[in-house]
Each structure stands twice: as structure tokens, then as C-alpha cells.
N, C-alpha and C positions, 0 to 999 in steps of 0.2 A: 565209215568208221575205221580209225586205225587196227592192226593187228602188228602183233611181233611177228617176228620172222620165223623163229623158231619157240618151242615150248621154252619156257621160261621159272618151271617151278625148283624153287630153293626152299627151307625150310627156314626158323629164326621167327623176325613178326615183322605182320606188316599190317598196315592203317591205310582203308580204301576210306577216302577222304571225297565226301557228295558237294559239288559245290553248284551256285547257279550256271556264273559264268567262268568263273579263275580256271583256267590263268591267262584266259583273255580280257583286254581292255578294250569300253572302258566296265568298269564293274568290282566292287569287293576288292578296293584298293589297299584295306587294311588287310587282310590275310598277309600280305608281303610281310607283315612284322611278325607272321603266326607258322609260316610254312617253313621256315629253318631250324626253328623249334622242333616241325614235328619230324623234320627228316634226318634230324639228328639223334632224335630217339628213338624213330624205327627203322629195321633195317631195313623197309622199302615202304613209300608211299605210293597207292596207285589213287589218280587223281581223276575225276569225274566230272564235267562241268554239263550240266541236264540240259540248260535252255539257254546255252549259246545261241545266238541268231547270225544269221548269213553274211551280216554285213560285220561280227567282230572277228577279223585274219588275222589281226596283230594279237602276240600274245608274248607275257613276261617269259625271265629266264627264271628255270627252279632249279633246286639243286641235283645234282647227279643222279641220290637213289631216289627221287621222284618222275615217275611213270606218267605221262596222259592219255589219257584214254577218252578215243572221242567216240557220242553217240554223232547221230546225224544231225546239224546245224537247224535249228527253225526259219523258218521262211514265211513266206504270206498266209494269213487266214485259208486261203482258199488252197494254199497248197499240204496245208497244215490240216483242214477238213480231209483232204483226198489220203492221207495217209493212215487217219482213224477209221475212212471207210475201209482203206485195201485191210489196213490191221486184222476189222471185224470179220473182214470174209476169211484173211487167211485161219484166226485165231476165235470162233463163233464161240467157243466154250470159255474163254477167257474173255472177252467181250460181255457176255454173258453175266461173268460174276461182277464184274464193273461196275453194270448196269444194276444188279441187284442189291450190290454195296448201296450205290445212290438211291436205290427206294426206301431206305432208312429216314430220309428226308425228307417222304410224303408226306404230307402235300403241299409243301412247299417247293415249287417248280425250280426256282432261280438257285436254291439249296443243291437239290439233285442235281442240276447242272454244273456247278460249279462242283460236287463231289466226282460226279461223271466226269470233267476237262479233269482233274487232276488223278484218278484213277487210272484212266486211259494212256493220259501221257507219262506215267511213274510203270506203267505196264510198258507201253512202247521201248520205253528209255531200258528198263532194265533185261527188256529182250536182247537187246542191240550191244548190252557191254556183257552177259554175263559169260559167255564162253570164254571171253577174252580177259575177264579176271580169274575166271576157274583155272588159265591158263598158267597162273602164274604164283598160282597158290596150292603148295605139296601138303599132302596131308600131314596134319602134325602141327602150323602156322599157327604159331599165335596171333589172330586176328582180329581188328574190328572194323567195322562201319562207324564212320562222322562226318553226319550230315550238317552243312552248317545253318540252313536253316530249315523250321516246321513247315516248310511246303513241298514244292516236288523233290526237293532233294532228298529231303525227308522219307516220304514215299518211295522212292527210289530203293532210299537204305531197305527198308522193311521190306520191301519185294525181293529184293536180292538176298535178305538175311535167311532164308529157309534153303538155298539154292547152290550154294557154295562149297558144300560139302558135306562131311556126314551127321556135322552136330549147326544147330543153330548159329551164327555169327551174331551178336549182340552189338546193339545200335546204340550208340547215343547222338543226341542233337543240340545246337546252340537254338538259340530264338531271338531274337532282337528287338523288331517293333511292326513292322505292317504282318508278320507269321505271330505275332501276340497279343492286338488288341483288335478284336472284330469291330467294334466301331470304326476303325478308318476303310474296310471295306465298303465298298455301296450297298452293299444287300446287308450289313453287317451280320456278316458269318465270316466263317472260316472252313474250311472243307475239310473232312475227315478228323476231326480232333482226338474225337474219342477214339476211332481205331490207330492211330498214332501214338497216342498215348500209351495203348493197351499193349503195342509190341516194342515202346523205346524204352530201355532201361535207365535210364537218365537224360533231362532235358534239361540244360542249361542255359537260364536266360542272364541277358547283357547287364539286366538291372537288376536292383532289389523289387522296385516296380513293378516289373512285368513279373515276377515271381511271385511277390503277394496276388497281382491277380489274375495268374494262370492258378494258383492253387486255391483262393475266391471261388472260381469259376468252374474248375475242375475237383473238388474235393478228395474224390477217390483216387486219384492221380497224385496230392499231394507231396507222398513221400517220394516221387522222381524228381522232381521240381528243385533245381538248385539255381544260386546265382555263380557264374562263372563271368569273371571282370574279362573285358578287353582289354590291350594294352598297345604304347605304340613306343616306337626306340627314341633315343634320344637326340635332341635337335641337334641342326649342325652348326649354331652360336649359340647357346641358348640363354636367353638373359639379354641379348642382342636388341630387344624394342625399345621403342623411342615413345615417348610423350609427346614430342616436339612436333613429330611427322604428321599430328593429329588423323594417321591413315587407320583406317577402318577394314577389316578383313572379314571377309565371309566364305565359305566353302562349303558348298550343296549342289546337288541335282537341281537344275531350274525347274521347278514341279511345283506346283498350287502348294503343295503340303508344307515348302519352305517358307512362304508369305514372303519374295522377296519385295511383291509392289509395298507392302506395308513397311517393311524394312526403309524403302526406298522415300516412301513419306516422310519418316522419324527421321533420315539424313536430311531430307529439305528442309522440314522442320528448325531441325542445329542450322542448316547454313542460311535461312530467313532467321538466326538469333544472334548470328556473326559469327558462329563459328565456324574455322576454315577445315571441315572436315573434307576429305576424298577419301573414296573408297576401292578396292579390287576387291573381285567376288575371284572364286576358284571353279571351277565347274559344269558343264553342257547343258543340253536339256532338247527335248524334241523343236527344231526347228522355230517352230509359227510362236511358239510360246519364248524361247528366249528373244524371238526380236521384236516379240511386244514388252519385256521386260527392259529391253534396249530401249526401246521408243520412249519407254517410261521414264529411264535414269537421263533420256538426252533432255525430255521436256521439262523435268521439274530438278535436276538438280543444276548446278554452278557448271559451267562449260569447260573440259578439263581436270574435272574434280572424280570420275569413276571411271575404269578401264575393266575390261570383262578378259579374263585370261583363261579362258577355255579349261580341257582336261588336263591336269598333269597327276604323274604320278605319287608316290609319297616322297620319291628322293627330290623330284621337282618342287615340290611343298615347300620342303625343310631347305631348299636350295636359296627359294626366294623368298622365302622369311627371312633368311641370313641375309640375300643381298638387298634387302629393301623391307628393310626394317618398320613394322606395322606398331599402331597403340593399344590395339583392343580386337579382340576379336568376339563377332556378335554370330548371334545364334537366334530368331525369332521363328522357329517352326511353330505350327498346330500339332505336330507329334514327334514324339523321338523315340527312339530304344536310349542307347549309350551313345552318343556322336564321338566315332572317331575323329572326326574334326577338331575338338573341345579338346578333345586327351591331344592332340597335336600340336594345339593352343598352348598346353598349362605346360607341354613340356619345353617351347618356347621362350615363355614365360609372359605370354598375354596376359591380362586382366581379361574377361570373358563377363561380357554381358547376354544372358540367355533366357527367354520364356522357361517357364515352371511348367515344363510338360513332361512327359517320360524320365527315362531317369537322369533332365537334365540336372535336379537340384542335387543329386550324388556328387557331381562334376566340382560345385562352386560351393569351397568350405570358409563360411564367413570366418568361424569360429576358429579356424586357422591362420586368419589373417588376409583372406583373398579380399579383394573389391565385391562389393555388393552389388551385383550385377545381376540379380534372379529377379527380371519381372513376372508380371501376372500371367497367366495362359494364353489372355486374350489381350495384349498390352495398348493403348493407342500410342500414334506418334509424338507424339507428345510425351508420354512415358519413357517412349526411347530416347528422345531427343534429351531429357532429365538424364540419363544414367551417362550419355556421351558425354553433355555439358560437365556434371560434378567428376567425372576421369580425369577431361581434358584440363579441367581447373584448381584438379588439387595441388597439393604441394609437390615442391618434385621428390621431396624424401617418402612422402605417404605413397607417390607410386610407385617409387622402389620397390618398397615393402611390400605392396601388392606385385609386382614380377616375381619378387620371391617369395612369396608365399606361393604362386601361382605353379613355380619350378617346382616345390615342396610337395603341393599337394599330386602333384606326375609322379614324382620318386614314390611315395606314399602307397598309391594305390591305383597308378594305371603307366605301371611301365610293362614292358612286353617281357623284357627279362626275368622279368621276376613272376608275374602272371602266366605267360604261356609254356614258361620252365615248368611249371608246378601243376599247369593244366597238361600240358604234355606230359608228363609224368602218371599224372591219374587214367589218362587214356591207355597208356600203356599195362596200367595194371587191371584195367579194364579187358584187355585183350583176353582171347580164349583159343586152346588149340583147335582147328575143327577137323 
């Protein structure tokens, strides 16, 4: 774990900012459009990344008065076990209440465990940074904790929020989509809800979606439950896509949860109708699984016609949307929060054809004039291959009008300036001296 060199406390405010991995890549690429916002409005960020892993070294630049502060990197299961046991010997009384937090969830085995891994690990984590944030915080600070998402980061905040001085530090959290809908778990749960709830002052989810049903689900929680929009800056040609290119763009984690084999159907599909689509996806994914999604795009589509361009960052995004001008950009997950992808799309000025899951129908405002591109949850290829065909064949005036509506609906309601201005802002008066 890093430390300063010397004591470091100043007074003013500062925002200790919980994140999973920022500001290592790859991971939580859009914070980049969120973190100048917030260093601009406070006089110090100290930045937190929980469950880094061993193998993320490379990490972005942030601005001056932001601080990182590292716990110790995650490593293998087995080396990750041997740290929970030295924990329990060193810390048997805190261990202890861990363990008893998780018997909340008897008898349901897989429940308690899953409360217990994230107990355990938001206890470890917030052992490991909290001298070294007290360090830098004089009494007086107006302060908060922002986690960005309801899982360990989350936890983190709250452990740490009794700890920092003399009065409470007050938490708030973002939520997105696998920290909001327990169905896309395997056990569908989510661990520790209700005591997350019960000490965040405000949770702000991505969507309207996930808002209506955290508050569904959580009633008594309710009144914390807000929507706070993502947002992303503005492209670097924007208005720059082509009809012509009949190129198809995608940008996701390679993960089951994207459905890129089915994606990858719905483009055979177009190209056994004659249409000369090719496609670039954005994105990595664990090993064994992107090279059977490779295996897939070589066997069943047009030779030539998809190229896989790994990780880049957002300025690489918006680099090669400018130089290589795409038609459409598609979105067919089984779930979402708010894709920052989509909000990267519209401020390009793609037409976006996307599954009706999460809050992707926020995204795609017919009634503003975008292309009609919201298929069903569960679309077949065929489906897709419909919404590609009627883009790639309309007029070229009608898809003007969808690029600009598409620019329209970014400025509208998912630009970062305007969004994270306003949310930074509310963070700040959120702050508390401690």
C-alpha cells in the first residue's frame, strides 16, 4: 500500500472517491469523463481502487489534486483465501462480527457466503487505507465518501465512514446494473442490501430502471434512491458516420452477458441477404472465450468483413470513430445499467440499434426523431438482421436526420458537462465537516 511521505493534512473539502479498479486499465473507462469534474470541485480527491488485480500496472493520468491510494492488489483465490485466514487470526473480533453480519442469511448457505466474501473483503480493504486517509484529513474537512458502485466499494465507504474522525463521514453511492438487479447473479442475491442501504445517504442509479426497481424492492429505502445520468464529452468529428461504410460497431467486455455469438448470427444473417455489412467490435474478454467468439465471426461470417480491436481507451474510441467512420452502432446484451457505449454512440451521431433491457430504451428517443432501433429482450437474428437491412436502405436524407437526432438526443441528456457539472456539485454540498 502506498503512503505519503509526510503528514498531509490541509483543511477546505475533500471527496474520497471508492472505486473498483480506476485508475487502472482496463476497467471503468467512463469515470475519465467524470473525474475532472470532480477534481475541479474539490480541493482534494483521495482515490480508492478496492479490487484491483495483480495483473492491472498500467494506470491513467488524473489530475494534480487527485491522490491514489492503493490497498494491496488481489491475486489468486488461494492467495486471496491465505489473507482472510491471517486477517481472522490477527483481527478474531472483527472476523467475528463478519461472520455474524452473514448469519442474517440463514439458512441459506450460498447467501451467507456471498455476505461473508464481501464483508471480509470491504473489512481488509478498509484496514489497509484508513490511517493513510486520516492522514490527510484535518479536522474541520468538509468531507465525503463516493462509492461508485453497491458492492465492495460500497462497503468500503461504510466501514470507513465511522472511522475518519470525530463525526460520521456520510456515503453516497452510484449503482449501475450487475450492483442492481439480483437476477443476473447465480444465486440471485446480492449481498448485504439492506445494511448498505441502511448507512448510504443517497444511492444514485444509472437508470430510471434500476431506480423504480431498487425502490420495488427495497421500499423502506425509497426516499434515498435517486436517478443520477451518466454522461460522456464530446466526439472528436461528431456527425462524421457514414451510411455508405455499411460498418457496424460494437463495444463490450467479451462476457456471455453481451450475446455477441447472437449478434454475430444477425450479421450472417444481413450478409446471406446481400448485404455487405462488416463489423469492429471494441473490447477484451477472458482469453478461452474471446477466441471462441473469434472462431465464431471467422466460421460464419464473409472473410474480411470483422476485425476485433481489443481495449482502448475513450480517447481511442472517439479517435477511431473519426478516422473510420462507422453506420450504426449495435448493442444486443441480456442486461444493462446505462451503456456508456450508447451515450458514445449518440454523441458521435450513430443511429443505435439495441435490446429493450436495462435502461437501454432511455438511450433511443423515437419521438425525437432517432432510428428505431429498440428490439425485444430476447431478439433472434433475424430481428437484427431487419433493423440493419431497413438503416442500411433507407433514404440518405432519412439517415441524416437520424445522425441528428442521434447528436440531439447526447446534448439532451447524456453529456458529461452538463451531467457530472451538476452531480459534482451536489456531492459537494453533500460534504460534512468531520
Amino acid at each position: 500500500m502506498s503512503h505519503p511521505a509526510a503528514s498531509t493534512q490541509t483543511s477546505g473539502t475533500c471527496l474520497i472517491f471508492v472505486t473498483n479498479c480506476y485508475p487502472f486499465v482496463p476497467g471503468e473507462e467512463f469515470i475519465e469523463s467524470e473525474i475532472g469534474h470532480l477534481a475541479s470541485t474539490f480541493d482534494r480527491v483521495l482515490l480508492i481502487p478496492v479490487v484491483r488485480t495483480v495483473d492491472q500496472t498500467r494506470r491513467r493520468e488524473v489530475p494534480d489534486n487527485v491522490e491514489v491510494i492503493l490497498p494491496e492488489a488481489l491475486s489468486t483465490t488461494k492467495a486471496s483465501a491465505g489473507k482472510v485466514v491471517r486477517y481472522t487470526l490477527r483481527h478474531p473480533l472483527r472476523a467475528a462480527a463478519s461472520f455474524g453480519r452473514a448469519l442474517r442469511s440463514f439458512p441459506h448457505p450460498w447467501r451467507m457466503l456471498s455476505d461473508l466474501r464481501l464483508d471480509l473483503l470491504a473489512c481488509i480493504v478498509a484496514d489497509q487505507v484508513q490511517t493513510t486517509v486520516q492522514e490527510h484529513l484535518a479536522p474541520g474537512t468538509r468531507t465525503l465518501l463516493y462509492s461508485y458502485w453497491m458492492m465492495v466499494p460500497a462497503r468500503v465507504a461504510t466501514r470507513l465512514s465511522a472511522r475518519l474522525g470525530r463525526h460520521t463521514v456520510p456515503v453516497v453511492s452510484r449503482a449501475h446494473g450487475y450492483d442492481v438487479f439480483s437476477e443476473r447473479s447465480a444465486i440471485d442475491y446480492l449481498p448485504q442490501r439492506e445494511l448498505l442501504f441502511s448507512q448510504i445517504s443517497e444511492v444514485f442509479t444509472a437508470s430510471r430502471n434500476g431506480a423504480d426497481y431498487l425502490r420495488a424492492k427495497y421500499p423502506s429505502f425509497a426516499h434515498r434512491i435517486e436517478t443520477g445520468r451518466l454522461g460522456v464529452g464530446p466526439a472528436t468529428a461528431a456527425g462524421n458516420v457514414s451510411q455508405q461504410s455499411f460498418k457496424v460497431y460494437t463495444c463490450a467486455y467479451l462476457v456471455p452477458v453481451k450475446r455477441i455469438p447472437l449478434l454475430i448470427d444477425g450479421l450472417a444473417t444481413a450478409q446471406r441477404r446481400g448485404l455487405k455489412v462488416n463489423w469492429s467490435h471494441i473490447g477484451s474478454g477472458p482469453a478461452d472465450y474471446a477466441a471462441e467468439i473469434q472462431r465464431r465471426a471467422a466460421d460464419q461470417l464473409d472473410s474480411g468483413s470483422f476485425e476485433f480491436l481489443g481495449d482502448l481507451s475513450n480517447d481511442e474510441v472517439r479517435a477511431r470513430y473519426a478516422t473510420s467512420p462507422g453506420g450504426v452502432f449495435v448493442n444486443v446484451s441480456e442486461s444493462e445499467g446505462v451503456p456508456v457505449s450508447i451515450m458514445e454512440a449518440l454523441a458521435q451521431g450513430f443511429p443505435v440499434i439495441a435490446t429493450d433491457v436495462g435502461g437501454n430504451s432511455e438511450l433511443i428517443d423515437t419521438e425525437g426523431g432517432m432510428f428505431d432501433g429498440l428490439l425485444k429482450g430476447t431478439p433472434t437474428a433475424d430481428e437484427i438482421a431487419d433493423r440493419l437491412e431497413a438503416l442500411f436502405t433507407t433514404e440518405t436524407g432519412e439517415y441524416r436526420r437520424f445522425v441528428d437526432a442521434s447528436m440531439a438526443q447526447w446534448r439532451r441528456n447524456w453529456s458529461s458537462d452538463v451531467n457530472y457539472a451538476a452531480f459534482s456539485d451536489h456531492l459537494l454540498q453533500a460534504a460534512e465537516p468531520i
